[in-house]
C-alpha positions in Angstrom: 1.3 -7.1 19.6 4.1 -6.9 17.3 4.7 -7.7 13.5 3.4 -11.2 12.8 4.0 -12.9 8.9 0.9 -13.3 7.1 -0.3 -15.1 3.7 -2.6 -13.2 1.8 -4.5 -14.2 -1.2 -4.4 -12.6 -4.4 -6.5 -9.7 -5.2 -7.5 -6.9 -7.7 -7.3 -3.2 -7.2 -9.9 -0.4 -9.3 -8.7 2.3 -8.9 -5.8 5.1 -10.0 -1.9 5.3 -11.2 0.5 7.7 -9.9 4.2 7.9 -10.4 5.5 9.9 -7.5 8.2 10.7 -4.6 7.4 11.6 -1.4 8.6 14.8 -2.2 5.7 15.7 -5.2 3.3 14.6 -2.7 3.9 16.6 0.0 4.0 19.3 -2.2 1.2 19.0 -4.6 -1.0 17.1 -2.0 -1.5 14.4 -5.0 -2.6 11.8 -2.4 -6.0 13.4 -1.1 -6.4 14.8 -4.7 -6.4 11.5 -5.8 -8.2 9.7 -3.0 -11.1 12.4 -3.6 -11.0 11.6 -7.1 -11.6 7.6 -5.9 -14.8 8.8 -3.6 -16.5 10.2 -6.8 -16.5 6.7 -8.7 -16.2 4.9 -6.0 -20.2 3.7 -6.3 -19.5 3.0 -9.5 -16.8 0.4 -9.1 -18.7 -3.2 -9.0 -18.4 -5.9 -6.7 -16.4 -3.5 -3.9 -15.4 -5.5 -0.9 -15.3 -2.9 1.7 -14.8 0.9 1.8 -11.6 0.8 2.8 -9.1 2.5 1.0 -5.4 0.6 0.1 -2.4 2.2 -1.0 -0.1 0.1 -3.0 3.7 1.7 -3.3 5.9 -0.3 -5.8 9.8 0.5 -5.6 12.1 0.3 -8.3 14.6 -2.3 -7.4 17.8 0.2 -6.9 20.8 0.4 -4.6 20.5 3.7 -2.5 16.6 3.8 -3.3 15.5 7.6 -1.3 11.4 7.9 -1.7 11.8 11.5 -1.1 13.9 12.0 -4.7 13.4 8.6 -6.6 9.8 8.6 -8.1 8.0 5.1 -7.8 4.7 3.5 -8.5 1.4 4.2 -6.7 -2.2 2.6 -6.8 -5.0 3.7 -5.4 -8.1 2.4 -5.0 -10.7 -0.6 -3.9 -10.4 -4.1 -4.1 -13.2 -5.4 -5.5 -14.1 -9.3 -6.6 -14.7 -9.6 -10.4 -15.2 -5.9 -12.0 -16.1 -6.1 -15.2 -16.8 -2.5 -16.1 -14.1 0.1 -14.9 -15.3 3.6 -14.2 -13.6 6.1 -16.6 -10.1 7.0 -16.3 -9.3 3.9 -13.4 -7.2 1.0 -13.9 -7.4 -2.8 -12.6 -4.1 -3.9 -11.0 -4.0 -7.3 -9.6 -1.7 -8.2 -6.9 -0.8 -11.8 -6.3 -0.8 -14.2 -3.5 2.1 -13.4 -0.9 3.9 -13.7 2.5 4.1 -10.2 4.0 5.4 -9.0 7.1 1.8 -7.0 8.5 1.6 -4.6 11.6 -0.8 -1.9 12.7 0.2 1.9 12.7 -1.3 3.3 15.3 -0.5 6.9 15.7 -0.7 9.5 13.2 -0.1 8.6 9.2 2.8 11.5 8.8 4.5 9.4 11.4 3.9 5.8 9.8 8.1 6.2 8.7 8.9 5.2 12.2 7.0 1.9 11.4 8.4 1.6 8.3 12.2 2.3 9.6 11.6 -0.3 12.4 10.0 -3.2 10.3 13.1 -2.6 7.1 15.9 -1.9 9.4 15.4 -4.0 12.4 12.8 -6.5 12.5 13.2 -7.8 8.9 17.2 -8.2 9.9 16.2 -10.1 13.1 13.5 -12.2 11.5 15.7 -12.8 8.0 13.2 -11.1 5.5 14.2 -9.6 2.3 11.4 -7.1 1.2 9.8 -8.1 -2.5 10.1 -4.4 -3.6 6.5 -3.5 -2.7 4.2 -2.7 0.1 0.3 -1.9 1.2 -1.1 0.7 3.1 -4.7 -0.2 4.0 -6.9 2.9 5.5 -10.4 3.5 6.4 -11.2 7.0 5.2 -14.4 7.2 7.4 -12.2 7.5 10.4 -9.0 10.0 10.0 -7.0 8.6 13.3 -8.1 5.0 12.7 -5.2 2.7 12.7 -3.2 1.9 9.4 -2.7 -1.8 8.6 0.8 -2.3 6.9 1.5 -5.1 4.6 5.3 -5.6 3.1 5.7 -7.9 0.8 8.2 -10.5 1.8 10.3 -13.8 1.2 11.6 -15.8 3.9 15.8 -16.6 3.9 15.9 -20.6 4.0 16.6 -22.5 6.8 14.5 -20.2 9.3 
């Protein structure tokens, strides 16, 4: 099945900041770091809605934007419905409701760029999307090869 437009309700994230390239976390393995960090509060994070893990990558909005070089924002964490007390050190972020373009990764997560390359460069052309500068990684750390569910945030040209 191929990538189908969703509308997704607004939600809040508990969980950590990074401010990264693709570069720093190849190198300095910051995303398991951080993801282990998550599993030690994650108990302590109220009103979790599943165990499921979501990566949320904000881009700056540049011309010639590379993720290897250009560092850009990264949260970590659960969504959860109405936290009131954050464990130490985490941070709420709330994303709002949206149109995204979703589709399921299904291979390994070092090659999810070859879903990424095929929903920015060809099906968002065909299907006359223009990315909203962010996107959401959703992952289910009890299963390492389980598929990854892709969310990229998206507005619709008019008249399609």
């Amino acid at each position: 099945m191929g990538p189908k437009i969703i509308k997704r309700e607004s939600f809040q994230l508990i969980g950590y900041h990074l401010f990264t390239n693709l570069k720093e976390m190849a190198e300095k393995n910051v995303t398991e770091e951080t993801i282990a960090r998550l599993m030690e509060v994650a108990g302590t994070i109220e009103n979790r809605v599943s165990d499921h893990i979501y990566l949320l990558q904000i881009y700056p909005m540049m011309e010639e934007f590379n993720p290897l070089e250009d560092r850009y924002s990264q949260i970590i964490g659960f969504v959860s419905e109405n936290c009131r007390d954050l464990p130490d050190t985490t941070i709420r972020y709330h994303v709002e409701e949206n149109l995204y373009v979703h589709w399921k990764h299904d291979g390994a997560k070092a090659d999810s760029y070859k879903s990424y390359d095929y929903l920015y460069n060809q099906w968002m052309v065909e299907n006359r999307c223009i990315p909203l500068g962010y996107e959401i990684e959703v992952w289910n750390p009890k299963q390492q090869d389980a598929p990854v569910d892709i969310y990229i945030a998206i507005s619709k040209l008019n008249g399609v």
